[in-house]
Structures are given as C-alpha cells and as structure tokens.
C-alpha positions as a Markdown table, in Angstrom:
| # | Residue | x | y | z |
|---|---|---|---|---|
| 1 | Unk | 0.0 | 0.0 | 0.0 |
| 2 | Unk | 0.9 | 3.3 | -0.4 |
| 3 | Unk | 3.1 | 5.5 | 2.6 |
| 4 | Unk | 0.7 | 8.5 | 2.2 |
| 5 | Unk | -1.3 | 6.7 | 4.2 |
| 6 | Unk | 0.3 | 7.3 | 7.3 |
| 7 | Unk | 0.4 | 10.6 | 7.3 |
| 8 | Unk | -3.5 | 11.2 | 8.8 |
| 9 | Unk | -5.5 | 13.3 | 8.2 |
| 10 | Unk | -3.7 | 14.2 | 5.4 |
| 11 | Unk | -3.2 | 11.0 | 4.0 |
| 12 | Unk | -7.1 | 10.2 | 4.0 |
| 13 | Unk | -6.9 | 11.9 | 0.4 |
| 14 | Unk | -4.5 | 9.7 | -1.0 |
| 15 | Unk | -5.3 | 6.3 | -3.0 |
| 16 | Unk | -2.7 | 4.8 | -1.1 |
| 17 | Unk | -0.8 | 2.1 | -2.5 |
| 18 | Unk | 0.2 | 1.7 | -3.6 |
| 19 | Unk | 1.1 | 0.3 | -2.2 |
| 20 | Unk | 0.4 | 3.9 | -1.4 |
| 21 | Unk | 1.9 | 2.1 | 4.6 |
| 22 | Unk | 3.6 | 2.6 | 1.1 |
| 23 | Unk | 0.2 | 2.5 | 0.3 |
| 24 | Unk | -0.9 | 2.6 | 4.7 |
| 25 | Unk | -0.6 | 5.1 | 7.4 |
| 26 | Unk | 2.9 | 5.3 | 8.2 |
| 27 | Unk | 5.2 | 7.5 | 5.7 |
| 28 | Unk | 3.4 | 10.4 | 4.6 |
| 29 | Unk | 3.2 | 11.1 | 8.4 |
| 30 | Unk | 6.5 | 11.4 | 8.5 |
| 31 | Unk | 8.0 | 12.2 | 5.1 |
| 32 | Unk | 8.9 | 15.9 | 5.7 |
| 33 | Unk | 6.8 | 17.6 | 5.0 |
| 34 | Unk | 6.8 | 17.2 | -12.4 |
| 35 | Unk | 5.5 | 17.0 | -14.0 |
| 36 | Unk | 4.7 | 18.2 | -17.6 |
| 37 | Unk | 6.8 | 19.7 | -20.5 |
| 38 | Unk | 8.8 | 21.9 | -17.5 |
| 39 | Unk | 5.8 | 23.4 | -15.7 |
| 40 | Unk | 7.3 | 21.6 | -12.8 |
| 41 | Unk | 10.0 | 22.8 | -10.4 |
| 42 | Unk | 10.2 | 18.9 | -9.2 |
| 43 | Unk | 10.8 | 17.6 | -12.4 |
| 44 | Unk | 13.0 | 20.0 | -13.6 |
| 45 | Unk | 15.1 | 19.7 | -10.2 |
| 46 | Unk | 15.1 | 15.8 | -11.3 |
| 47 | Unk | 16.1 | 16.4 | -14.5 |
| 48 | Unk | 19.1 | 18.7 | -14.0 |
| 49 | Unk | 20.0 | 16.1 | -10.5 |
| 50 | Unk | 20.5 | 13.0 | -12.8 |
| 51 | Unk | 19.5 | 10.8 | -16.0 |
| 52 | Unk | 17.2 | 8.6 | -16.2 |
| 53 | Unk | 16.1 | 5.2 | -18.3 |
| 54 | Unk | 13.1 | 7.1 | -19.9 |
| 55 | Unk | 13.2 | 10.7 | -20.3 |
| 56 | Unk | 11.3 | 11.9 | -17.6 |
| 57 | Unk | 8.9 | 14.8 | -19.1 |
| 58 | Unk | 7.6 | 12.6 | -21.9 |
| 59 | Unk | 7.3 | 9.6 | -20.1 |
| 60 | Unk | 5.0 | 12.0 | -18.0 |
| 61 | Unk | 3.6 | 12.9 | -20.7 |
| 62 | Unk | 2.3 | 9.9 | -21.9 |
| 63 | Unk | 1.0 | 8.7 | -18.5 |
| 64 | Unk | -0.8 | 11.8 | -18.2 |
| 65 | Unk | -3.3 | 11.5 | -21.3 |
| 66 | Unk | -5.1 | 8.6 | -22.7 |
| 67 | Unk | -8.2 | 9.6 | -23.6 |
| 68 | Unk | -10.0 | 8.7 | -26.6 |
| 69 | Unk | -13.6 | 9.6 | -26.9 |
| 70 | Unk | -15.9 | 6.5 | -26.5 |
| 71 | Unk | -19.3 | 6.8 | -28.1 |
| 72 | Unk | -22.4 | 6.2 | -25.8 |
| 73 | Unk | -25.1 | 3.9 | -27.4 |
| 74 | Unk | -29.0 | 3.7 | -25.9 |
| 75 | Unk | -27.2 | 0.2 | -24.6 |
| 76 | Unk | -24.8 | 1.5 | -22.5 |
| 77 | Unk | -27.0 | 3.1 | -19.6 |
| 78 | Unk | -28.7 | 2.1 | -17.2 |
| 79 | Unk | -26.0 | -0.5 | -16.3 |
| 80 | Unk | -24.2 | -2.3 | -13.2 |
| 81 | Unk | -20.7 | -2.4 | -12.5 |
| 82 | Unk | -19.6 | -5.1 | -10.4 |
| 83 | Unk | -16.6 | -5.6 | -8.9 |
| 84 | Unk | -14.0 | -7.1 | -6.3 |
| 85 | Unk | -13.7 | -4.7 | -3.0 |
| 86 | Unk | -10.5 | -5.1 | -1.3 |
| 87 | Unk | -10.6 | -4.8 | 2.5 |
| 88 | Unk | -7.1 | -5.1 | 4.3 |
| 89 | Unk | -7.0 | -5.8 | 8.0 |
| 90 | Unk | -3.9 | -4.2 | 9.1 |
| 91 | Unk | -4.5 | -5.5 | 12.9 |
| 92 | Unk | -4.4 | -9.3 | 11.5 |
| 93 | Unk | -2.3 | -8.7 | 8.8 |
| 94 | Unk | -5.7 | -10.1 | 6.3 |
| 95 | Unk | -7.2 | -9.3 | 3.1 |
| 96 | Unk | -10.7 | -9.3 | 3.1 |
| 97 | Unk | -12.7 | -9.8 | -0.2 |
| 98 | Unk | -16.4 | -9.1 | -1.3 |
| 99 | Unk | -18.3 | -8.3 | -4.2 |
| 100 | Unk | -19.9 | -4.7 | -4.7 |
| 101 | Unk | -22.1 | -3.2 | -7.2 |
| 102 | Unk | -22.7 | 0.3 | -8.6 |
| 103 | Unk | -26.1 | 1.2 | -10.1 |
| 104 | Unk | -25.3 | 3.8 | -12.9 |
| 105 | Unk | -28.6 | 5.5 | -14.8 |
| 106 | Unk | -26.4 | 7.1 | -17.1 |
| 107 | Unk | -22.8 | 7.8 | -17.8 |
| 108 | Unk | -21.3 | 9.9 | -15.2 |
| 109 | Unk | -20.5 | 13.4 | -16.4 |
| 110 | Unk | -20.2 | 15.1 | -12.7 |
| 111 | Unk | -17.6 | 13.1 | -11.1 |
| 112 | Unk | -15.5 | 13.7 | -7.6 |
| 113 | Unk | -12.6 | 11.9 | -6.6 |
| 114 | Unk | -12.0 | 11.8 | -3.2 |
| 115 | Unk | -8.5 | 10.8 | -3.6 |
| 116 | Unk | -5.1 | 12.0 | -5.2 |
| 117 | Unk | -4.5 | 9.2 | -7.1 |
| 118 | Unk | -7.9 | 8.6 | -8.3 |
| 119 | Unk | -7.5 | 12.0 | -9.7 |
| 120 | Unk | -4.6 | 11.1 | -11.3 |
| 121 | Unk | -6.1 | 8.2 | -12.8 |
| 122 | Unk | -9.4 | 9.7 | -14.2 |
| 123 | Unk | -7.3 | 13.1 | -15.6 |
| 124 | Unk | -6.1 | 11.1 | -18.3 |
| 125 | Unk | -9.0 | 8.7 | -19.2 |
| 126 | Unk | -11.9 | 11.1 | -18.6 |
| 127 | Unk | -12.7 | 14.8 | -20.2 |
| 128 | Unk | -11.1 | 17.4 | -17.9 |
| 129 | Unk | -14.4 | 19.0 | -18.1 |
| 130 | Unk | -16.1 | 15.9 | -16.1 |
| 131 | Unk | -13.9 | 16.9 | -12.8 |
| 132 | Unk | -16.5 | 19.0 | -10.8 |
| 133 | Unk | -13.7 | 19.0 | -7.7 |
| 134 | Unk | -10.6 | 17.8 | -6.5 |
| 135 | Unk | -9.0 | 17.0 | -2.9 |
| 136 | Unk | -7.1 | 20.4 | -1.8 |
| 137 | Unk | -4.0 | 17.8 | -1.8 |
| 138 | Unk | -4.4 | 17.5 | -5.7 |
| 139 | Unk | -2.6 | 21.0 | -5.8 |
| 140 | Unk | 0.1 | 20.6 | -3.8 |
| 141 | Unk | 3.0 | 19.7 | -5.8 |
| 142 | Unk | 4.4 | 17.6 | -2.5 |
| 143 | Unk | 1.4 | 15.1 | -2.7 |
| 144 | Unk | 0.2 | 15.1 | -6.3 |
| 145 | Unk | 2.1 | 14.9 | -10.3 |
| 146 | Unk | -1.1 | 17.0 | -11.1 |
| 147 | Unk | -0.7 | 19.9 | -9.2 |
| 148 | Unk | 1.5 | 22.1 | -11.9 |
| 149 | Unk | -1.5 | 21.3 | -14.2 |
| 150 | Unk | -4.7 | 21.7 | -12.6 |
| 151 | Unk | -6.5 | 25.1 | -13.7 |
| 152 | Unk | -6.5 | 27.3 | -11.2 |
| 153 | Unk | -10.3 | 28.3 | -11.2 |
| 154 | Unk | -10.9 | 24.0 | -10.3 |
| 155 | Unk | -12.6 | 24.2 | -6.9 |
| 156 | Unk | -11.1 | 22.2 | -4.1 |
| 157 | Unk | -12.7 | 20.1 | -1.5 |
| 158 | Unk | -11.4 | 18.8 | 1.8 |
| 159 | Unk | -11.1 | 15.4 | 3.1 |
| 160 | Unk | -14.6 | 15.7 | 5.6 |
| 161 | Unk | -16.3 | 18.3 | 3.3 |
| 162 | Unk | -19.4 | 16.3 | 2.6 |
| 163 | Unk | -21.5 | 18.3 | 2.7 |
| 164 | Unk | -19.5 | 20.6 | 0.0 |
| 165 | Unk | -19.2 | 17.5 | -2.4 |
| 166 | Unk | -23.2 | 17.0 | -1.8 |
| 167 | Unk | -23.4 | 20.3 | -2.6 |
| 168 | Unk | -22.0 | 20.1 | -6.2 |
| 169 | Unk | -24.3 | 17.3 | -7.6 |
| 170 | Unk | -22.3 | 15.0 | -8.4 |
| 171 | Unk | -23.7 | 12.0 | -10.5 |
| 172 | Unk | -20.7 | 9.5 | -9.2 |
| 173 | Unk | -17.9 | 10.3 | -6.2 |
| 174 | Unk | -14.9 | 8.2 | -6.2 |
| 175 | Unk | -14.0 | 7.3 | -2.8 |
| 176 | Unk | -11.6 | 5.0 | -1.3 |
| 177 | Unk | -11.0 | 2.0 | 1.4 |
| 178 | Unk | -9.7 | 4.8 | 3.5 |
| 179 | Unk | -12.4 | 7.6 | 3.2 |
| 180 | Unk | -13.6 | 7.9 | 6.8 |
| 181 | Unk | -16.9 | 6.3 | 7.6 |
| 182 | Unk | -19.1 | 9.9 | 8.2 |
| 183 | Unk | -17.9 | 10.8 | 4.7 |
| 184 | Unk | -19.4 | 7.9 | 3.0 |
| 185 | Unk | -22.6 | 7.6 | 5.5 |
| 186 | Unk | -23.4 | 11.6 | 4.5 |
| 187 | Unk | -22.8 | 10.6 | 0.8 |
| 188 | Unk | -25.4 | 7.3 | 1.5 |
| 189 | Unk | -28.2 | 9.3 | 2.9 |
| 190 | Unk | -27.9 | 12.2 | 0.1 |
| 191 | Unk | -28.3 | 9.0 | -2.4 |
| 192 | Unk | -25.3 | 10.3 | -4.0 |
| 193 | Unk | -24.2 | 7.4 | -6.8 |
| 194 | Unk | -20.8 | 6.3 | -4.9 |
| 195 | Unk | -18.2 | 3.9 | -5.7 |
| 196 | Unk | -15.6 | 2.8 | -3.1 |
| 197 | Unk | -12.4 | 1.5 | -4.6 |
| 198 | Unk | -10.7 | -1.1 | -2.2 |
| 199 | Unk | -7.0 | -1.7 | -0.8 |
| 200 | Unk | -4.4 | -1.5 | -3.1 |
| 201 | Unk | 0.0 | -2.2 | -2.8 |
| 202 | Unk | 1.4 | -2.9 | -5.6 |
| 203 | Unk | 1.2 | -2.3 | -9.7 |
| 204 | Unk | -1.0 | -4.8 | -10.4 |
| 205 | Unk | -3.7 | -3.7 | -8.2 |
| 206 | Unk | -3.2 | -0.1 | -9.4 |
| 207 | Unk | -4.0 | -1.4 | -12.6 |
| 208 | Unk | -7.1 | -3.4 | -11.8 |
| 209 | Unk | -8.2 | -0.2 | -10.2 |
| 210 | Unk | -7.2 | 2.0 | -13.4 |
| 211 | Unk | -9.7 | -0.6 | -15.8 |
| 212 | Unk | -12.6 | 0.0 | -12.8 |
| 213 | Unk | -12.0 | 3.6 | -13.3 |
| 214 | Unk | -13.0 | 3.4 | -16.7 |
| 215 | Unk | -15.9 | 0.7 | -16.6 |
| 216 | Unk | -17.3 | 3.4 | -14.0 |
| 217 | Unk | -17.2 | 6.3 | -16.1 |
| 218 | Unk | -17.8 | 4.7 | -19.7 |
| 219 | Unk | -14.1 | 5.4 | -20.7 |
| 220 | Unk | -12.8 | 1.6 | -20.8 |
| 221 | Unk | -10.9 | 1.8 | -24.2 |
| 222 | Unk | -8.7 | 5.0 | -22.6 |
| 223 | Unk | -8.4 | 3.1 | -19.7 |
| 224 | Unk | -7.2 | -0.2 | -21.2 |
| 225 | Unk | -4.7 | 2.2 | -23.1 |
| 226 | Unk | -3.4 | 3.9 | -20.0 |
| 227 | Unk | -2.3 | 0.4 | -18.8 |
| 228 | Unk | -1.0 | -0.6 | -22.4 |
| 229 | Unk | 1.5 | 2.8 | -22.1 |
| 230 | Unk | 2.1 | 1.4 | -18.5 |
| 231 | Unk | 3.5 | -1.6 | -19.5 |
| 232 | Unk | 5.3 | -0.5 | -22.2 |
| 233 | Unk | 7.0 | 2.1 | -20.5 |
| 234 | Unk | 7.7 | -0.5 | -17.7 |
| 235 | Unk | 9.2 | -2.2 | -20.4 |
| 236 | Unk | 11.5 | -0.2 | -21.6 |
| 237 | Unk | 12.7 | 1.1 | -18.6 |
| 238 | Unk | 13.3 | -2.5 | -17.5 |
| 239 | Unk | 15.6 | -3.6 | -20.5 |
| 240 | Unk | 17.7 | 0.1 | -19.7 |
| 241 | Unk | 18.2 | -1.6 | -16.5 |
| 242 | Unk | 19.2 | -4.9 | -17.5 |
| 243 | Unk | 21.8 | -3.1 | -20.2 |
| 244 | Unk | 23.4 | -1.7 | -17.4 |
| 245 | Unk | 23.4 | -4.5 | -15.0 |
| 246 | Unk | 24.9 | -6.7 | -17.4 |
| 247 | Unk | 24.5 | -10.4 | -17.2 |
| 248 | Unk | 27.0 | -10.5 | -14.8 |
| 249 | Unk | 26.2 | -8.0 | -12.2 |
| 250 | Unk | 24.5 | -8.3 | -9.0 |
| 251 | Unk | 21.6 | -6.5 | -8.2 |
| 252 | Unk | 21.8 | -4.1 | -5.3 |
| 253 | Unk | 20.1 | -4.5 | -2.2 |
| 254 | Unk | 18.2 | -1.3 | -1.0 |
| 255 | Unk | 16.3 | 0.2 | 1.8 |
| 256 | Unk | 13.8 | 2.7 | 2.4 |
| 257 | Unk | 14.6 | 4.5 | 5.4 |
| 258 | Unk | 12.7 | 7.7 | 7.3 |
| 259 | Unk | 13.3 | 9.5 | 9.7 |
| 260 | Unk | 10.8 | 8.0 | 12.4 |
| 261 | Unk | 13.3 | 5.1 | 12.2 |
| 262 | Unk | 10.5 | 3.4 | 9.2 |
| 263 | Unk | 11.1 | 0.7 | 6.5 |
| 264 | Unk | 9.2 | -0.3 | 4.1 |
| 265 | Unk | 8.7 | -3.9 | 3.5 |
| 266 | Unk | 6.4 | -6.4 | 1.5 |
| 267 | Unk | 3.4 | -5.1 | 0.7 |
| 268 | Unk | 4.5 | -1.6 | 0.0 |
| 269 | Unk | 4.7 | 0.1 | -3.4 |
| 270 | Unk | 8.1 | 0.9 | -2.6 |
| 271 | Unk | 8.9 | -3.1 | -2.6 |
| 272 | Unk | 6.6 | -3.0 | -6.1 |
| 273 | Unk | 8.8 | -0.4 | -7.2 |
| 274 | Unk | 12.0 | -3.1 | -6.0 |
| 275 | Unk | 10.5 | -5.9 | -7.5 |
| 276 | Unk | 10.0 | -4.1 | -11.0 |
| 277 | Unk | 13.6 | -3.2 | -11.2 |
| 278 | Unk | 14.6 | -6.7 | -10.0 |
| 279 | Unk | 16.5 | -5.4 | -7.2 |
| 280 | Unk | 16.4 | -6.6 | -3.8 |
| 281 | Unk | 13.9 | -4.6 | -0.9 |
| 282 | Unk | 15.9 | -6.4 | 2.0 |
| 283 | Unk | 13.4 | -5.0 | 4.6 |
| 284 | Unk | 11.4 | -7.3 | 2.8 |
| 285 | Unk | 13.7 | -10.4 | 2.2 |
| 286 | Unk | 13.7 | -9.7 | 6.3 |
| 287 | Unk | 10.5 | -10.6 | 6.7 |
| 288 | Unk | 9.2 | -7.3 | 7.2 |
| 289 | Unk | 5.8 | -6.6 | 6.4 |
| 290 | Unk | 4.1 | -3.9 | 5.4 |
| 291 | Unk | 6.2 | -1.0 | 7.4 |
| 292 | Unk | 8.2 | -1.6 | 11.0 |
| 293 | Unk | 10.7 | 0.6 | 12.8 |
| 294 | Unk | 14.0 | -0.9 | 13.4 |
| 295 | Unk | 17.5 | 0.9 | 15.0 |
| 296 | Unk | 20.4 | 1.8 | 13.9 |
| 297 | Unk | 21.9 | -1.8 | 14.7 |
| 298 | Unk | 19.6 | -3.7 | 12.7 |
| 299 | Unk | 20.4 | -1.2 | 10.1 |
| 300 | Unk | 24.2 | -2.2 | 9.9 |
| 301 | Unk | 23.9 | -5.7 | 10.2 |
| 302 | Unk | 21.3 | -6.0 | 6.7 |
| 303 | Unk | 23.7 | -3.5 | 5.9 |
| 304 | Unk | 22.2 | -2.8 | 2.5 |
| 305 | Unk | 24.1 | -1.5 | -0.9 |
| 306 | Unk | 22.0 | 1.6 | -0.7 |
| 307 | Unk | 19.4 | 3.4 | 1.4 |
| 308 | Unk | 16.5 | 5.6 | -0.1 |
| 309 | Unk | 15.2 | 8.9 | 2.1 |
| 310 | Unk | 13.0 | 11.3 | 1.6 |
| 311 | Unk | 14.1 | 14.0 | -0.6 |
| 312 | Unk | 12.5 | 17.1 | 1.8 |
| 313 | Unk | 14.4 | 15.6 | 4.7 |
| 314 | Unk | 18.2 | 16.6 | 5.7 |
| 315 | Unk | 18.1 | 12.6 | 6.9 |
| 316 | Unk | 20.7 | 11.8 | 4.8 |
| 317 | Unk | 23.0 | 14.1 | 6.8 |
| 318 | Unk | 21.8 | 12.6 | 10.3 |
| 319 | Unk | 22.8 | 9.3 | 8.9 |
| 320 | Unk | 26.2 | 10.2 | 7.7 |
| 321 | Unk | 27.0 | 11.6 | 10.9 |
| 322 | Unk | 25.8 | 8.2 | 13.0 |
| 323 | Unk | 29.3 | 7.2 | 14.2 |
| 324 | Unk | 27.6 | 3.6 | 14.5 |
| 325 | Unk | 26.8 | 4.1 | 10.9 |
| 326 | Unk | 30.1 | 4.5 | 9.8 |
| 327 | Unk | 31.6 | 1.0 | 8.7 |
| 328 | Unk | 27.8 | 0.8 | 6.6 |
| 329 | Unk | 28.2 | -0.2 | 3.2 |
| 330 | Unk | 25.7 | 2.8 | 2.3 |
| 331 | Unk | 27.4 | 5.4 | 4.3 |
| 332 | Unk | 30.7 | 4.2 | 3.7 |
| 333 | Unk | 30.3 | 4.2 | -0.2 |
| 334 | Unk | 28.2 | 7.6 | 0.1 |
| 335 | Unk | 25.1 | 5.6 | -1.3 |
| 336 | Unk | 22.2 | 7.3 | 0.6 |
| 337 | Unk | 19.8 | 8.8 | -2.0 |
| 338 | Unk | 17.0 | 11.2 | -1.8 |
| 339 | Unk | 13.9 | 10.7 | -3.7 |
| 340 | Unk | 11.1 | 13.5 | -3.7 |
| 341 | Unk | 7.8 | 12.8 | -1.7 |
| 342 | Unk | 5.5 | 13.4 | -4.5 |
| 343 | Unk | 7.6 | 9.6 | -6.5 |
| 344 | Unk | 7.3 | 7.6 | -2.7 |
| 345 | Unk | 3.6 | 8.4 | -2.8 |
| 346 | Unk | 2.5 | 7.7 | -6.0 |
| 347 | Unk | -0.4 | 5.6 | -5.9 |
| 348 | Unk | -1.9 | 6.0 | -9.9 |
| 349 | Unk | -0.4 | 5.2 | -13.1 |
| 350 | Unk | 2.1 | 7.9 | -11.9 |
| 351 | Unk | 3.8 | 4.6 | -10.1 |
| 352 | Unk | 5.6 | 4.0 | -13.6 |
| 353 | Unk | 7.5 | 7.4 | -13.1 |
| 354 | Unk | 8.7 | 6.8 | -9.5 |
| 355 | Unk | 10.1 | 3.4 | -10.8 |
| 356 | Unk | 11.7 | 5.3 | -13.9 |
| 357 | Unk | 13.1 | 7.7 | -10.8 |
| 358 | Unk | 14.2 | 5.1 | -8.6 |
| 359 | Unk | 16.6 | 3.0 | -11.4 |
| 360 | Unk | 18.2 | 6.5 | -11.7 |
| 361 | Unk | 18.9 | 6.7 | -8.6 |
| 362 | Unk | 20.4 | 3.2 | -8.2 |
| 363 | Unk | 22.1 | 3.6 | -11.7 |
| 364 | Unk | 22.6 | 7.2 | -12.4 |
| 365 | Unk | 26.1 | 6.8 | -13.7 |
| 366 | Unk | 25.0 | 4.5 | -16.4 |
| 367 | Unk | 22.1 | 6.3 | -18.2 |
C-alpha cells in the first residue's frame, strides 16, 4: 500500500498504494513535509539532478493523457458495475474480499474523486471537463504529479467536506477503502451514486483499479490504453536496467529508510517499485511486512548497498553523521539517495514514473 497513508488526516486523500503504509498510514506522516513539459519545479530539479532510463517529461507525458472519446449507445446506460472490494486488516495482517455493485442510470459526467490518485487516474482517461472538484491535496506539488497542471479556477474540496461535495451534484464520487466512515454515510443518505475503490500495494492492483476507473465512467478503451503505455514504458525502462546491470552484475540491495526510524517492506509500493527493477527490498527479504521501525543496529547488520530517504528531509546528513553508521556499506560508499515525496507516494499510473526515478537513482552513472 501506499506510505501516504500514514500521514493522517492528510493522508485520508491519498489512494494509497500503492502500495500507497507505502500505500498505509505510516510514511506520509513522517516524510517531511513534475511533472509536464517543464511546468514543474520537481521535475525539472530531477532532471538537472540526474539521467534517467526514460526521459522523464515525456514519459510524464504519456501517462498523463489517454483519452480517446468512446461513443455512448442507448445500450450503455442504465447499467451495473460489479466488482471485487479489497478490504485489508492491518490489525491481523488479512485481506478481506467481497463483491460490490454500482447502479449507474447514465454515464457519469459530474464526477468527484476523493483521492489523489484517483484524480490522477481519471485526468487522463476522462474529459477534464467531467472533474466538478478535487482534494485540496491535488494541488500541492508535494502530494500530487497534477498539481502544476490543474486550472487554477478547479474548486477544491477537503477530506470531511461532505456536505460541500453534496453540494456540487455530483452524478458518481470516487471514494476510497480509507475515506472515513461519516464521509461515506453523508454521501449514503444524500443517495449520491458512490463507488468505493478497495485496498491496493502494488502495480498490479493499481491497474485493476485504473480498468474500474473506466468501466465506472464509460471510458474503458482510454483506460485499457493507459495500462498498455504502463506496461510499455515498464518495459523499456526494464531492458535500460538490464543493459546496465549486465549479465553478470549483481543487483543491489536497497532500503527505504525515514526518519521515524521506518522501512518499508512487503506489501509496500516501494517493494513494487523493487520488484520491478529486479532489485532486492531487504526490509522485505527480512521478513518485514508492510512498514516496521528498526534501529540503527539492525540497520548495519542488513547493511544494504543503498538506502533511499526522503528527498524534503536533511536525513541523509543525520545518517552520515551516526558514528555507529560509519563502517555501513551505504554510508561508507556515500550511497544514501533522496527521492522527492511526490515519487514515494504515488499511488496512480504515476507509479511508472517513481520506478523510472528510482533506477536512476540506483544507476545514475550508467544512463
């Protein structure tokens, strides 16, 4: 699941992977606190910082705009949408599954997110025009990819403003497994149409939710092509990776590593993001799960190839200084990198970018 997660209230916004812990309630409570064609002062920071596999603006580019008008027949509305709701019990470490359905009379043309990364995702299968309101977090360039984009006359929301999102009509509101339970029972008694996307932590699940996006709103051919550009951008920035690698070279191990003392383990984007680079998340070859504090001396005995902090932070600097830190293979080798909030939050189709980021920061000399 997502780290935005973690960071409540705030996080309550966020479609958390993936995946979001990195996709649950830990990181984005304590990560300190791009992005188009150089409108963004992240990406362009990123670009001058280092390569990367996959140009960075037009990779952004094509994840941000998939659309392709999709004509309604008499046949399409009324319909159903049925679907798999994902609920994960963080207390007994379960996933729960159940099937939902969502009544639609006709094809949604008001819609609310209630999320940052299901605003992501239905900006570039859906008209623009169709977004009524976003999340205040959708225009903060710490939290969202959109935020250098959005028009500045697109009204904002915030995360128990009910009664404002009520207010605005809406013929379907996008909510997720974290929108807190007044939220959804206001929207219930207003018989506002509502669809509750379920627990997501990894690709594959953002995905799934990316094709229910667009069975929801009618747009399934530009959703089924924003997961085609997905995987051929994974592609490619895979086989950049495995050029520099080599067949001969080892992967590196890695760690994610905050300031509250945090890691992120399995079921984390940031291990989704590991996994699609083929490099080792040794939180989670520890066993970790999901996202556990450990000290300093548990920290030099995985004693990983490289450690990843946030880049707002000045934790790289507290780590450095750590005389029991100083025989670390990370801090020895000066291998601590800093990755920008907005990439270890993503929790949309956005994910593909933050792995793109990633590989150049474990291979920035070679691309």
């Amino acid at each position: 699941m997502s780290a935005w997660t973690k960071s409540q209230p705030n996080m309550a916004f966020r479609c958390c992977s993936t995946v979001k812990r990195f996709l649950t309630g830990i990181l984005g409570a304590t990560l300190l606190a791009i992005l188009l064609c150089g409108t963004s002062t992240a990406g362009e920071d990123a670009r001058g910082a280092r390569k990367f596999p996959l140009e960075m603006d037009a990779l952004m580019g094509a994840l941000s705009d998939t659309h392709q008008p999709t004509p309604v027949t008499e046949e399409s509305f009324p319909s159903s949408v049925s679907y798999r709701f994902m609920r994960y019990d963080f207390a007994a470490d379960k996933l729960h599954e159940e099937e939902r359905t969502v009544p639609l009379q006709h094809k949604p043309l008001r819609i609310i997110p209630h999320s940052t990364g299901l605003t992501e995702i239905l900006w570039a299968i859906v008209p623009h025009e169709q977004l009524v309101t976003v999340h205040k977090s959708c225009k903060d360039r710490q939290f969202s990819f959109l935020a250098p984009l959005l028009p500045n006359d697109l009204p904002t929301y915030g995360t128990d403003d009910a009664e404002i999102v009520i207010g605005y009509r809406p013929d379907l509101v996008m909510t997720s497994f974290f929108s807190n339970e007044n939220f959804l029972h206001q929207l219930h008694t207003a018989n506002v149409p509502l669809a509750q996307f379920g627990f997501f932590d990894d690709l594959d699940s953002i995905k799934d939710q990316i094709l229910l996006a667009g069975r929801l709103t009618g747009e399934e051919a530009s959703a089924q092509r924003l997961v085609t550009v997905m995987n051929a951008k994974l592609h490619d920035i895979q086989t950049a990776v495995r050029g520099r690698r080599g067949s001969t070279g080892k992967p590196p191990t890695v760690l994610y590593y905050d300031n509250m003392a945090y890691v992120a383990g399995s079921g984390t984007t940031f291990d989704s993001m590991c996994e699609a680079l083929g490099v080792t998340n040794i939180a989670a070859a520890k066993g970790v799960r999901n996202f556990k504090q450990v000290n300093y001396e548990t920290l030099l005995q995985w004693d990983p190839d490289v450690i990843i902090v946030p880049e707002e932070s000045t934790f790289d600097k507290q780590l450095y200084s750590q005389e029991i830190l100083a025989t670390a293979r990370a801090v020895e080798q000066k291998n601590i990198r800093k990755m920008p909030t907005v990439y270890l939050l993503s929790s949309s189709q956005y994910l593909i970018a933050s792995i793109n980021y990633l590989a150049g920061l474990l291979y920035e000399s070679s691309f």
